[in-house]
C-alpha positions, 0 to 999 in steps of 0.5 A: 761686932766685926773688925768692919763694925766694931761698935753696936749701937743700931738698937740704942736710943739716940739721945741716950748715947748724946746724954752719955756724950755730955756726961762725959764731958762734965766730968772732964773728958774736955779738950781743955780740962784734959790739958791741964790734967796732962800737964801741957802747955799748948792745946796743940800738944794734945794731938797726938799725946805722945807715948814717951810722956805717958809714965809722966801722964800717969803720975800727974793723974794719981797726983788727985784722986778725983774719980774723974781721973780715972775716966780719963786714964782708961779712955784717953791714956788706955790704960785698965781701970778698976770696976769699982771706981769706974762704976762709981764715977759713970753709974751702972748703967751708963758703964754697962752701956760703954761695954754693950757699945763696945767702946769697953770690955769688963773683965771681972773687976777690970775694964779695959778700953777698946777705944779712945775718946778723945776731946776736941774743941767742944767734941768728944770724938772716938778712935782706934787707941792711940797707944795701941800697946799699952793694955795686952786685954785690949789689943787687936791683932787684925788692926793694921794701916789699913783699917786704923781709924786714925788718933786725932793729931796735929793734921786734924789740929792745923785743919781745924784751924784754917777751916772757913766756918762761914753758913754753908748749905751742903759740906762734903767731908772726903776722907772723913775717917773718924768724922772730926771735920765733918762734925765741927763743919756741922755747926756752920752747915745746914747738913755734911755728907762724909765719905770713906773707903774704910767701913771702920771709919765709917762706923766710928763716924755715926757714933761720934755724931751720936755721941755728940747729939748731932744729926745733919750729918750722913755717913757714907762708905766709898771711895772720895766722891764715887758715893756721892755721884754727881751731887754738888756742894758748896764747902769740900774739905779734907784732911788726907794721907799726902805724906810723901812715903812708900806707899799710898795709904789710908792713914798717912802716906799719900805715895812716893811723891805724897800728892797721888790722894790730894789731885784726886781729890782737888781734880774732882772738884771743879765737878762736884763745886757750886760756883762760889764754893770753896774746897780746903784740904791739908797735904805735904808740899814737895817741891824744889822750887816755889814755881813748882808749886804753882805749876802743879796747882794750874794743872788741876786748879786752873787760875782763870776758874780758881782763886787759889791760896797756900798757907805752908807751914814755917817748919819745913825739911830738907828732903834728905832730913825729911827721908832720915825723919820717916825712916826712923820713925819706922825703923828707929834704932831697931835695925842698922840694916834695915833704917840706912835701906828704908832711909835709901828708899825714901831718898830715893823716891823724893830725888825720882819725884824732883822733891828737895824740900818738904813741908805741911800746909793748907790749900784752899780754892775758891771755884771762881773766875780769878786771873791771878796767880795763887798766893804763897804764904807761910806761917806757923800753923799751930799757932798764928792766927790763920782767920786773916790769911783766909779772908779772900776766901771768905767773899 
């Protein structure tokens, strides 16, 4: 096991693993029985779980002394459970394979989670933790942004949601870090190939499709479409880093204007499209005027070649509120200093790259002769149905 692999199941029986997959949803590990566990109101409130409720999650969890609860509080919340109850709940053998894994460590009496395994609609999908300080045991000091596999949030939640599950013979998953997209894409598709520069992700990526018992997706490690070479398909997804940011990383931030990953990804897929396919990705729209927008798109999505559609999210931020949001988030009250100098830089970015407003969406192109402009809407992504606003993509 290495920073690159950091899970060991190669000598495992497949179908064991899928087993262990389905026990761990009886016994709870549900998108749905987790929410009510927590308390939360929406399903959208699970992703991500936010670290200021969690006292509140622990007390809702001791208020019923169901083994269950136990399961879910070291896998889900991270935090140490006791051998005894854990041992009862999974059995010996199915604990001891966690640990061989390296989803878990057993210290003496104590096990300690490595990993999360989080619910997602009828998945169970295992990422770095999502409160990565919460058990000193478990910490891993070489983890950065740049290897992090990412908790599932609301970028995979608004995805989820505007995906075109319609039969597809090949989907190609750009970005897959924890392979969520490619696994749910696989139940419409008759096989997902998904890629990812980060060896970490990637490793994550085929246990989750064991752990789930799915076998018609390929994981493989490399830059956007450099693996797949000339290959075509006719679903391509992602769900990239396209905040506007300081840097373009793995994780999050898709640089200074957040669009530097998302034209790559939409300018290669004129090449790697069957006519009639469909790409789909998230991304941060910065813009100052609407025509912008359009503007952009016809530069890599041509409208005479592309039946575009944007779906933008209703909450949207100025880029002034937008810089004071990102600055916190990384500096918060730590500093004086260094929040005002992070808040400047961003500011400064946006103003460089002409960016007044800010917000979330979905684009989806259909490679197919259009003539029309691309549609603008808006919507509240997390919570009106989007199947309708897709509906021209679906013929």
């Amino acid at each position: 096991m290495t920073l690159e692999k950091p899970l060991s199941y190669e000598n495992t029986d497949p179908d064991r693993i899928g087993r262990l997959g389905q026990k761990l949803k009886d016994l709870g590990l549900t998108a749905g029985k987790v929410q009510e566990l927590l308390g939360l109101e929406i399903p959208s409130d699970l992703y991500p779980l936010e670290y200021r409720h969690l006292p509140l999650f622990v007390e809702r969890l001791a208020e019923s002394q169901s083994p269950a609860n136990h399961v879910l509080s070291l896998f889900v919340l991270g935090l140490p459970g006791k051998k005894d109850i854990i041992e009862q709940t999974l059995g010996a053998a199915d604990l001891e394979l966690l640990c061989s894994i390296g989803i878990c460590t057993m210290d003496q009496e104590v096990i300690h989670a490595n990993f999360t395994l989080f619910p997602f609609e009828d998945l169970l999908i295992a990422t770095d933790k999502v409160f990565l300080n919460i058990d000193d045991h478990a910490k891993n000091e070489y983890l950065s942004s740049d290897n992090l596999v990412w908790r599932l949030d609301k970028t995979s939640y608004i995805m989820s949601r505007g995906l075109i599950r319609t039969p597809s013979k090949a989907t190609l998953d750009l970005g897959c870090g924890s392979g969520l997209q490619s696994l749910i894409m696989s139940r419409s598709a008759e096989k997902v190939t998904g890629t990812d520069i980060n060896p970490r992700a990637i490793n994550l990526a085929k246990f989750n499709a064991l752990l789930n018992g799915i076998t018609n997706v390929e994981f493989i490690c490399g830059d956007l479409y450099q693996p797949i070479n000339d290959q075509k398909f006719d679903r391509i997804v992602s769900n990239p880093p396209s905040a506007p940011g300081l840097v373009k990383a793995w994780n999050r931030e898709g640089g200074i204007s957040g669009r530097e990953l998302v034209e790559e990804i939409i300018s290669g897929a004129r090449n790697h499209l069957e006519y009639g396919g469909i790409c789909q990705t998230t991304l941060h729209l910065g813009y100052n005027e609407d025509k912008d927008i359009t503007l952009w798109l016809e530069k890599y999505l041509p409208e005479k070649e592309f039946r575009n559609l944007i779906i933008r999210h209703s909450d949207e931020k100025e880029a002034a509120e937008y810089a004071l949001q990102e600055a916190y988030q990384k500096s918060g009250p730590r500093d004086y200093g260094t929040f005002q100098r992070t808040y400047q830089i961003y500011r400064a970015g946006l103003k460089a790259a002409g960016i007044e407003r800010v917000s979330f969406g979905l684009l989806s192109a259909k490679f197919k002769e259009g003539g029309q402009p691309p549609a603008i809407r808006t919507a509240d992504l997390l919570r009106e149905p989007l199947s309708a606003l897709m509906e021209d993509h679906r013929v």
